[in-house]
Each structure stands twice: as C-alpha cells, then as structure tokens.
DSSP file (Angstrom, degrees, kcal/mol; ACC not computed):
  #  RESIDUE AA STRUCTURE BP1 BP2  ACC     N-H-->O    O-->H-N    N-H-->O    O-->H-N    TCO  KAPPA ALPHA  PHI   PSI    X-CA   Y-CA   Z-CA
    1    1 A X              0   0    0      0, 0.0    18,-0.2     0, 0.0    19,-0.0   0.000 360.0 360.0 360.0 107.9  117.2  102.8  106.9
    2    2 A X        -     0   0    0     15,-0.1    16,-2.7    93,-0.1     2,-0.6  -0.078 360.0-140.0 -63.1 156.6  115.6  105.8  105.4
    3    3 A X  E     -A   17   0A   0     14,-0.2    93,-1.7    89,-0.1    94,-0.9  -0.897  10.7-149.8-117.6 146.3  112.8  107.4  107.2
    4    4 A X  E     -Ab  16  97A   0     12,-2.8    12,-1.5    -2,-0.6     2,-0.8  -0.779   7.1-142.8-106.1 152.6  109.8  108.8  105.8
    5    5 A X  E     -Ab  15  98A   0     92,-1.6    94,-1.2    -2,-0.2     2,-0.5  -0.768  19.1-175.2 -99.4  98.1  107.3  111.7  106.6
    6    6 A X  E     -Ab  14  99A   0      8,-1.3     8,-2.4    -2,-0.8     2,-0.4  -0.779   1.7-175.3-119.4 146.1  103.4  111.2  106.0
    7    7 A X  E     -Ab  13 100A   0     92,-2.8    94,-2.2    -2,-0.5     2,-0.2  -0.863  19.5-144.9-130.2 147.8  100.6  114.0  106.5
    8    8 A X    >   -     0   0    0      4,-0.9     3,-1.5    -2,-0.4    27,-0.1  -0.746  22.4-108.3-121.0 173.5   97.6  113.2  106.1
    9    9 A X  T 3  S+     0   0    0      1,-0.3    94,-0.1    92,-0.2    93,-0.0   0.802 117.3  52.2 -67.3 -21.9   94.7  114.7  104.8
   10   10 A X  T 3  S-     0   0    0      2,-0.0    -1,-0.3     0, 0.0    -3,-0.0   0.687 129.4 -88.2 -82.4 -21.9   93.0  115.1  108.2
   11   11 A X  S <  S+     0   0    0     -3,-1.5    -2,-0.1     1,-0.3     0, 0.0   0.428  80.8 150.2 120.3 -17.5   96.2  116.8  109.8
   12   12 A X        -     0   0    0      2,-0.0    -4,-0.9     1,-0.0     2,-0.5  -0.101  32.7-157.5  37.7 105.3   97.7  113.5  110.7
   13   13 A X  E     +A    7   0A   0     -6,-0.2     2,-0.7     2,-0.0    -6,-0.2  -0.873  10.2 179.7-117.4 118.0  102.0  112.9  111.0
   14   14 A X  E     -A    6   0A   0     -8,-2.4    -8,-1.3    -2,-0.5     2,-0.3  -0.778  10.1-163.5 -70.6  70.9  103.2  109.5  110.6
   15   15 A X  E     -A    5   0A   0     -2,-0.7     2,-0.5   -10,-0.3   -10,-0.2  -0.585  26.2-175.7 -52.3 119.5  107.5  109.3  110.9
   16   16 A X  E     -A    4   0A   0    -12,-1.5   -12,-2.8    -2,-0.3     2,-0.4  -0.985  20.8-150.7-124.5 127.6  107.8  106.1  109.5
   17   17 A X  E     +A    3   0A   0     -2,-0.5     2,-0.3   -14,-0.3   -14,-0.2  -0.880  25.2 164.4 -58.7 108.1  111.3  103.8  109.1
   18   18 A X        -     0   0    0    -16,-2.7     3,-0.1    -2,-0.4     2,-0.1  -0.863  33.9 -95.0-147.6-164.8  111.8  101.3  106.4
   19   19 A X    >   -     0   0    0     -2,-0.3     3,-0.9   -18,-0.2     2,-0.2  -0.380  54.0 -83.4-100.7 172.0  114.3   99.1  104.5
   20   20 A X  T 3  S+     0   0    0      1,-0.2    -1,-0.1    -2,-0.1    71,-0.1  -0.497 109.1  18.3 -83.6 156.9  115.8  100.0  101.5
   21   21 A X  T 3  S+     0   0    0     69,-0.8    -1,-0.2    -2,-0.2     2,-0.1   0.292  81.1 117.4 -46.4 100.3  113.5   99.1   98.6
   22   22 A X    <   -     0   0    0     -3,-0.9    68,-4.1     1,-0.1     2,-0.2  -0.035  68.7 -98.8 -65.4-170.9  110.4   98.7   99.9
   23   23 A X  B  >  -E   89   0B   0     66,-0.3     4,-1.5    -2,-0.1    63,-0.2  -0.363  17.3-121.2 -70.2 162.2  107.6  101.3   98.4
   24   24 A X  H  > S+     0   0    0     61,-1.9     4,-1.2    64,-0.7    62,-0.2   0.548 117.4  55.1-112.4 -42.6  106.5  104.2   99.9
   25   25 A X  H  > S+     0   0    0     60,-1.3     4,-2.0    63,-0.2     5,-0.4   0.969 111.1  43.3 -96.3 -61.8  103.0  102.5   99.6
   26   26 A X  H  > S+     0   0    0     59,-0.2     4,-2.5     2,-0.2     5,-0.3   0.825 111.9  55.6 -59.0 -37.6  104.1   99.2  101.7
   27   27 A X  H >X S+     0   0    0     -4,-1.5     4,-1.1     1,-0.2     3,-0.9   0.951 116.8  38.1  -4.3-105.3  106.0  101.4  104.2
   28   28 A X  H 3<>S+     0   0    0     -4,-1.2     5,-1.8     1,-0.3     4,-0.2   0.600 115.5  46.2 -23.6 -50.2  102.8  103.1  104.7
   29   29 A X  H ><5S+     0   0    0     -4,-2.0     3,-1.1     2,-0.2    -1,-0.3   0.882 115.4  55.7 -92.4 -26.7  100.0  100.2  104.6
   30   30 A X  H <<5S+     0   0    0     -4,-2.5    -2,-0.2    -3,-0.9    -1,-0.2   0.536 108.4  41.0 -82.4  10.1  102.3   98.3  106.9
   31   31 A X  T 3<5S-     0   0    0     -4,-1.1    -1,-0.2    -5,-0.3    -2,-0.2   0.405 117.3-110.7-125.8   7.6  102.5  100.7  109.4
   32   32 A X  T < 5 +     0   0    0     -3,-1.1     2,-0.6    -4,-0.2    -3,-0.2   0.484  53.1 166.2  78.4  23.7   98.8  101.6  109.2
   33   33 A X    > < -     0   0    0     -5,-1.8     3,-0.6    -6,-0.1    -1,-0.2  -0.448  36.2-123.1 -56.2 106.6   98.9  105.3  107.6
   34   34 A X  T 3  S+     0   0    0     -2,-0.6     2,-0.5     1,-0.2   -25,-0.2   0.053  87.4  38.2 -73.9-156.7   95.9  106.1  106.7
   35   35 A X  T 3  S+     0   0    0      1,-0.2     2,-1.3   -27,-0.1    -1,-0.2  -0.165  92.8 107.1  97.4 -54.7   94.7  107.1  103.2
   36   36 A X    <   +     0   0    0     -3,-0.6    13,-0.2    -2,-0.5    -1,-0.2  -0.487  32.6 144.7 -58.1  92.5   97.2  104.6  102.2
   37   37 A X        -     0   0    0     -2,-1.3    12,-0.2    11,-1.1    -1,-0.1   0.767  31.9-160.5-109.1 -15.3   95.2  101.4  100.9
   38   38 A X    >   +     0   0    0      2,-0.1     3,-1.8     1,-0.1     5,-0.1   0.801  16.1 174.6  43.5  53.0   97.3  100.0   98.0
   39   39 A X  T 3  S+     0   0    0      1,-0.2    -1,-0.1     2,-0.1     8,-0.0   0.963  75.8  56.6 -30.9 -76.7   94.4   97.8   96.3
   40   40 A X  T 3  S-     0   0    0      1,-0.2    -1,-0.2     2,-0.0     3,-0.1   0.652 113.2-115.3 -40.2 -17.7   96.5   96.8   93.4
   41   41 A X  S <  S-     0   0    0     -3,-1.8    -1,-0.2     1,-0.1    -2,-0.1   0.423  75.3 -65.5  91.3 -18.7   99.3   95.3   95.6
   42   42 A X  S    S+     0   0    0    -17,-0.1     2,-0.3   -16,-0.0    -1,-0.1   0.472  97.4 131.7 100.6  37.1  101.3   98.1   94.2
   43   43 A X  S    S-     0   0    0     -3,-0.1    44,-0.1    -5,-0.1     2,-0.0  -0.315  79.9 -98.5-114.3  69.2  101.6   97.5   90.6
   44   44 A X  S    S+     0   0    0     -2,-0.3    27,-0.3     1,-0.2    -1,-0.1   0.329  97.1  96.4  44.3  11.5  100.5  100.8   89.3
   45   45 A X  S    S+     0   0    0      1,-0.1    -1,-0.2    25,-0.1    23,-0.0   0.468  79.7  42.9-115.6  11.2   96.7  100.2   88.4
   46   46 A X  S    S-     0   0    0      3,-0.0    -1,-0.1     0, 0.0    -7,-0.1   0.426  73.9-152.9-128.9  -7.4   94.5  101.3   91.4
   47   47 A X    >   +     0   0    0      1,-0.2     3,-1.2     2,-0.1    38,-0.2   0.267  51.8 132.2  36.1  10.2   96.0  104.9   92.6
   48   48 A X  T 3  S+     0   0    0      1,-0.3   -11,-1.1   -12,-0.1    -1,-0.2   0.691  71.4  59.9 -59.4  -3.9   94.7  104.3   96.3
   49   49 A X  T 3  S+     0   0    0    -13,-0.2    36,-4.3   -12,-0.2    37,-0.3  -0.061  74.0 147.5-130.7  58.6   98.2  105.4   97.1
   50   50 A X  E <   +C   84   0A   0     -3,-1.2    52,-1.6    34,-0.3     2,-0.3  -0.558  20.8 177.2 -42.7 122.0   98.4  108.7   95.6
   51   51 A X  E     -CD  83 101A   0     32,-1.2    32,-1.4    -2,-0.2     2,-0.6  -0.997  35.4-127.9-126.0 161.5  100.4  111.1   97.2
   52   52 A X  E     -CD  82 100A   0     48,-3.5    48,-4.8    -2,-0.3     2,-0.3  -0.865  35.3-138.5-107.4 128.4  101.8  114.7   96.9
   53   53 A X  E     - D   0  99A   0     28,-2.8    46,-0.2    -2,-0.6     5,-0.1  -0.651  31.1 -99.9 -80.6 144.0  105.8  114.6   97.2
   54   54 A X    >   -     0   0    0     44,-1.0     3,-1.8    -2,-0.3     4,-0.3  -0.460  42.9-126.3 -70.9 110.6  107.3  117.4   99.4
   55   55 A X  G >  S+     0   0    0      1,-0.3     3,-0.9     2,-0.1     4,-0.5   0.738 107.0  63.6 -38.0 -27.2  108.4  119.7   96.4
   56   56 A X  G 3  S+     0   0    0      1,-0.2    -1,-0.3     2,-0.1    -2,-0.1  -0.085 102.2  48.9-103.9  27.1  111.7  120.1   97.4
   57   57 A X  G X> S+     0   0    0     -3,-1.8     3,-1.2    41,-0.0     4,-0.9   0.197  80.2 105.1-120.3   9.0  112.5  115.9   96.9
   58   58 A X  G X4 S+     0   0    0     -3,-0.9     3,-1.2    -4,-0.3    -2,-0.1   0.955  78.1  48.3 -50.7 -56.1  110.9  116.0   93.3
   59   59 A X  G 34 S+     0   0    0     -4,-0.5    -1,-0.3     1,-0.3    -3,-0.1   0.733 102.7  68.9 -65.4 -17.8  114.3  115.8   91.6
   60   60 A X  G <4 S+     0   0    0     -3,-1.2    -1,-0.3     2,-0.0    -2,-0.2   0.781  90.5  69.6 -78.3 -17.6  115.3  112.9   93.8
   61   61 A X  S << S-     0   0    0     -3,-1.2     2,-0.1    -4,-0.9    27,-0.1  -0.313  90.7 -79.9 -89.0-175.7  113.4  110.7   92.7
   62   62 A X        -     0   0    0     25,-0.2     2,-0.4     1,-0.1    -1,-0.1  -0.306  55.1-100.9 -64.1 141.0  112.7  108.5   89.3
   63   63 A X        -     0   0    0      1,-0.1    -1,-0.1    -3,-0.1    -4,-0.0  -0.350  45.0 -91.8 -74.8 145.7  111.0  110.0   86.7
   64   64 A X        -     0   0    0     -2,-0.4    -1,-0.1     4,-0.1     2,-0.1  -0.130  47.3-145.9 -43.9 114.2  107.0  109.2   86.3
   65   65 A X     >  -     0   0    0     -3,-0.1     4,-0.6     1,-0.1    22,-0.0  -0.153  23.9 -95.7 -77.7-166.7  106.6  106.1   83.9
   66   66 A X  H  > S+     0   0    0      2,-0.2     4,-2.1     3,-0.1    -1,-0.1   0.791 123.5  43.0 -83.1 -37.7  103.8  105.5   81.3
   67   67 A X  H >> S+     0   0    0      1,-0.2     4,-2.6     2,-0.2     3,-0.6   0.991 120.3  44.4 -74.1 -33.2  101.6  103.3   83.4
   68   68 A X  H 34 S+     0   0    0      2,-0.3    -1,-0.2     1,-0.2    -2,-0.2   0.684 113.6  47.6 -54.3 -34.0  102.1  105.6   86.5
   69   69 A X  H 3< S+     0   0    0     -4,-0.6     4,-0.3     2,-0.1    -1,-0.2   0.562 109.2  55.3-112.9 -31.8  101.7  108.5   84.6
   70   70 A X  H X< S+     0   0    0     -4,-2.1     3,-1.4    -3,-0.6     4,-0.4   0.933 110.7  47.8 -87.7 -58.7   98.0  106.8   82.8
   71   71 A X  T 3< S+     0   0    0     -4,-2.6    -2,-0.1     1,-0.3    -3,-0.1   0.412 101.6  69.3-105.5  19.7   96.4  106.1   86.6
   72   72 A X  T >  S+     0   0    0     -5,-0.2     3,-1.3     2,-0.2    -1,-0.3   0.689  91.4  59.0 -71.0 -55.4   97.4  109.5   87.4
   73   73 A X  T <  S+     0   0    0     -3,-1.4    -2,-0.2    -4,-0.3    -1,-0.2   0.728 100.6  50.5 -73.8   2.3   94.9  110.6   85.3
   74   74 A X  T 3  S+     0   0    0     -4,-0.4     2,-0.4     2,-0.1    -1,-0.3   0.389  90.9 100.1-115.0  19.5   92.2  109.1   86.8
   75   75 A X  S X  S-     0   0    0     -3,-1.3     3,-0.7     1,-0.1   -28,-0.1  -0.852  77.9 -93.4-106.2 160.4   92.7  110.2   90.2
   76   76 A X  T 3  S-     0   0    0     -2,-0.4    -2,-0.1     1,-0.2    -1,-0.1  -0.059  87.7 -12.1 -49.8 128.5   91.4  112.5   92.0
   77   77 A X  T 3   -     0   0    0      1,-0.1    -1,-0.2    25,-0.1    26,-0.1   0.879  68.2-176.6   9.6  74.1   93.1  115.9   92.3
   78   78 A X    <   -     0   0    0     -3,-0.7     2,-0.3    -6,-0.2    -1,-0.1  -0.169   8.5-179.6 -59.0 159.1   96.3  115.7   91.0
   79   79 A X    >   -     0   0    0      0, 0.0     3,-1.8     0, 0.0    -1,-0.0  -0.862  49.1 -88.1-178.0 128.3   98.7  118.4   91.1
   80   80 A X  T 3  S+     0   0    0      1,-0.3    -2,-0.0    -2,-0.3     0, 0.0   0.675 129.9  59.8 -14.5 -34.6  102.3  118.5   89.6
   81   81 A X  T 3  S+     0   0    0    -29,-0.0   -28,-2.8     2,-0.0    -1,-0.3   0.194  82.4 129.7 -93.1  13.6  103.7  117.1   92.9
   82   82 A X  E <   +C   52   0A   0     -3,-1.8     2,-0.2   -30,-0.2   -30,-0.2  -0.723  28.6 160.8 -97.7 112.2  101.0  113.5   92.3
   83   83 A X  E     -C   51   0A   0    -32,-1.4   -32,-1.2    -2,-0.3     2,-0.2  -0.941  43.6-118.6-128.4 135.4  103.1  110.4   92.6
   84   84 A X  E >   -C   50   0A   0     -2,-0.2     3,-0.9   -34,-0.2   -34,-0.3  -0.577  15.5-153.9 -42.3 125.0  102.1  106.7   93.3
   85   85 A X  T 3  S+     0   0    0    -36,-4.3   -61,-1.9     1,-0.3   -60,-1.3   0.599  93.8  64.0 -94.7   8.4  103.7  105.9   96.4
   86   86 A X  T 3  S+     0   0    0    -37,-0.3    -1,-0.3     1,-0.2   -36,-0.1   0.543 102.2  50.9 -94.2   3.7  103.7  102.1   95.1
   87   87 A X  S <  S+     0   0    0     -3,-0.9     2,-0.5     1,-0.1    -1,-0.2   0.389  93.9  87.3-119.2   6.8  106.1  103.2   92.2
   88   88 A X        -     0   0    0     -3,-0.4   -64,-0.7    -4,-0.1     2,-0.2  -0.948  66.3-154.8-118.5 123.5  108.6  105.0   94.6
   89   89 A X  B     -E   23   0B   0     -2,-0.5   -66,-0.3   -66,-0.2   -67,-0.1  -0.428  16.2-116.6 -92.5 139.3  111.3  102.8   96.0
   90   90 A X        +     0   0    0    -68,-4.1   -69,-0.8    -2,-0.2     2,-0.2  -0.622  42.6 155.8 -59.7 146.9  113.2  103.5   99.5
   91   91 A X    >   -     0   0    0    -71,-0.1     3,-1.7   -73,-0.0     4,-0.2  -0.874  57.8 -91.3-150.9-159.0  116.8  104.1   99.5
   92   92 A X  T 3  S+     0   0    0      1,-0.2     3,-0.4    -2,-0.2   -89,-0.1   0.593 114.0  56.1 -70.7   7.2  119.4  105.7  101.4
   93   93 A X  T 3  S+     0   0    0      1,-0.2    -1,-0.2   -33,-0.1   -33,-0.0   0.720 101.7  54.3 -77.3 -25.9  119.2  109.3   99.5
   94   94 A X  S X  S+     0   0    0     -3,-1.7     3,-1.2     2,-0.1    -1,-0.2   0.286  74.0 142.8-101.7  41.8  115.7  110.0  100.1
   95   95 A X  T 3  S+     0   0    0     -3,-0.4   -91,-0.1     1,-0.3   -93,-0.1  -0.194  78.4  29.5  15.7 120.5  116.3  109.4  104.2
   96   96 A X  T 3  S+     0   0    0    -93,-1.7    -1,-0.3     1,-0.2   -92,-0.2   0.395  84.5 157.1  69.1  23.3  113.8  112.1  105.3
   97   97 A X  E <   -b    4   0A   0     -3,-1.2   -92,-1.6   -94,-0.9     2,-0.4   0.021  24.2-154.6 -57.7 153.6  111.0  112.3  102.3
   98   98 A X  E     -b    5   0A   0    -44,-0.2   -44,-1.0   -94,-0.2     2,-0.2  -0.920  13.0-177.8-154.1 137.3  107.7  113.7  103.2
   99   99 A X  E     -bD   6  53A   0    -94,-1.2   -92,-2.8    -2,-0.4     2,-0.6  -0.883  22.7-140.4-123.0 135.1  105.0  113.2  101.8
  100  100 A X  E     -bD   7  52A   0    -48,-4.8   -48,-3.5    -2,-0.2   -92,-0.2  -0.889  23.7-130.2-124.8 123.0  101.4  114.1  101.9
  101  101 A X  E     - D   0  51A   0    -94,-2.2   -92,-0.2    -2,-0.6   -50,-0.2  -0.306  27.0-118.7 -68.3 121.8   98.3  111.4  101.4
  102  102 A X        -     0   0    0    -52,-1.6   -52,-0.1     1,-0.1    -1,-0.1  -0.271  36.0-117.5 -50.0 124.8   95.5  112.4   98.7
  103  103 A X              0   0    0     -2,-0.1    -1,-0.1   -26,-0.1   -68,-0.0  -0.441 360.0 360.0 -79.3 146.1   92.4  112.7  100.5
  104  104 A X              0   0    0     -3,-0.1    -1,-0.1   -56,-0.0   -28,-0.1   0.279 360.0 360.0 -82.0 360.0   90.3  110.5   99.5
C-alpha cells in the first residue's frame, strides 16, 4: 500500500497510507488533510485539490491531460510542479510521494 507525504501550507505533515488506485485527493479528504476539499468529487473541474508534487517524483507520474491542464489555469499559484491530486492515481511505484497542498 503506497504511502503518501502531505505539507501543508501552514507547516502541517500528514504520512498518509492508501490502496492502490485511489487518488491522491480521496487519500487526503479521507484522512482529513487539510487544504484538500475535492468539490468536484474529483473529476478534474474544481482544483480545490491543487497540489505541488515533490520535484523529484515529477517523471513518475502520468503526464497532465487537457481538462487537468484547463483548471490549472484557473488556480491559484501554479508553478511547474501544479498537479490535481484527484487526477493522480496510487500505485505501488509512487510508495513514498510527497506532496505539498496549495494554500488556499
């Protein structure tokens, strides 16, 4: 079961556990991180679960789709490392991601 890392924007660390793939954003709203609210349910249209990926897991993951990539641009301070966490799936390679939640 990979584990996940969250900082938060207050200074915050969450270690979090979850199954293989869930989201990054259900991980997170079911384990109470905040930051995390995942309006949309997690179908790419709300960004409340913006986060900056730990540079050094960028390349493990999927590349940024179109719809992911459109509600990127409307949140707030984005920065190359700006992913949805509802559009990144667990599995057992990214076992030890970290992530930090976009303040809000």
């Amino acid at each position: 079961m990979p584990r996940v890392t969250y900082h938060t924007a207050d200074g915050a660390t969450f270690e979090l556990t979850g199954r293989v793939g869930m989201s990054l954003m259900q991980l997170a709203t079911g384990d109470g991180v905040p930051g995390i609210i995942g309006e949309c349910g997690g179908v790419a249209s709300c960004a409340t679960c913006h986060v900056y990926v730990d540079p050094a897991w960028l390349d493990r993951l999927p590349a940024v789709q179109a719809d992911e990539r459109a509600m990127l641009e409307f949140a707030d301070d984005t920065r190359d490392t700006s992913r949805l966490g509802c559009q990144i799936r667990l599995r057992p390679e990214l076992d030890g991601l970290v992530v930090t939640v976009a303040r809000r």
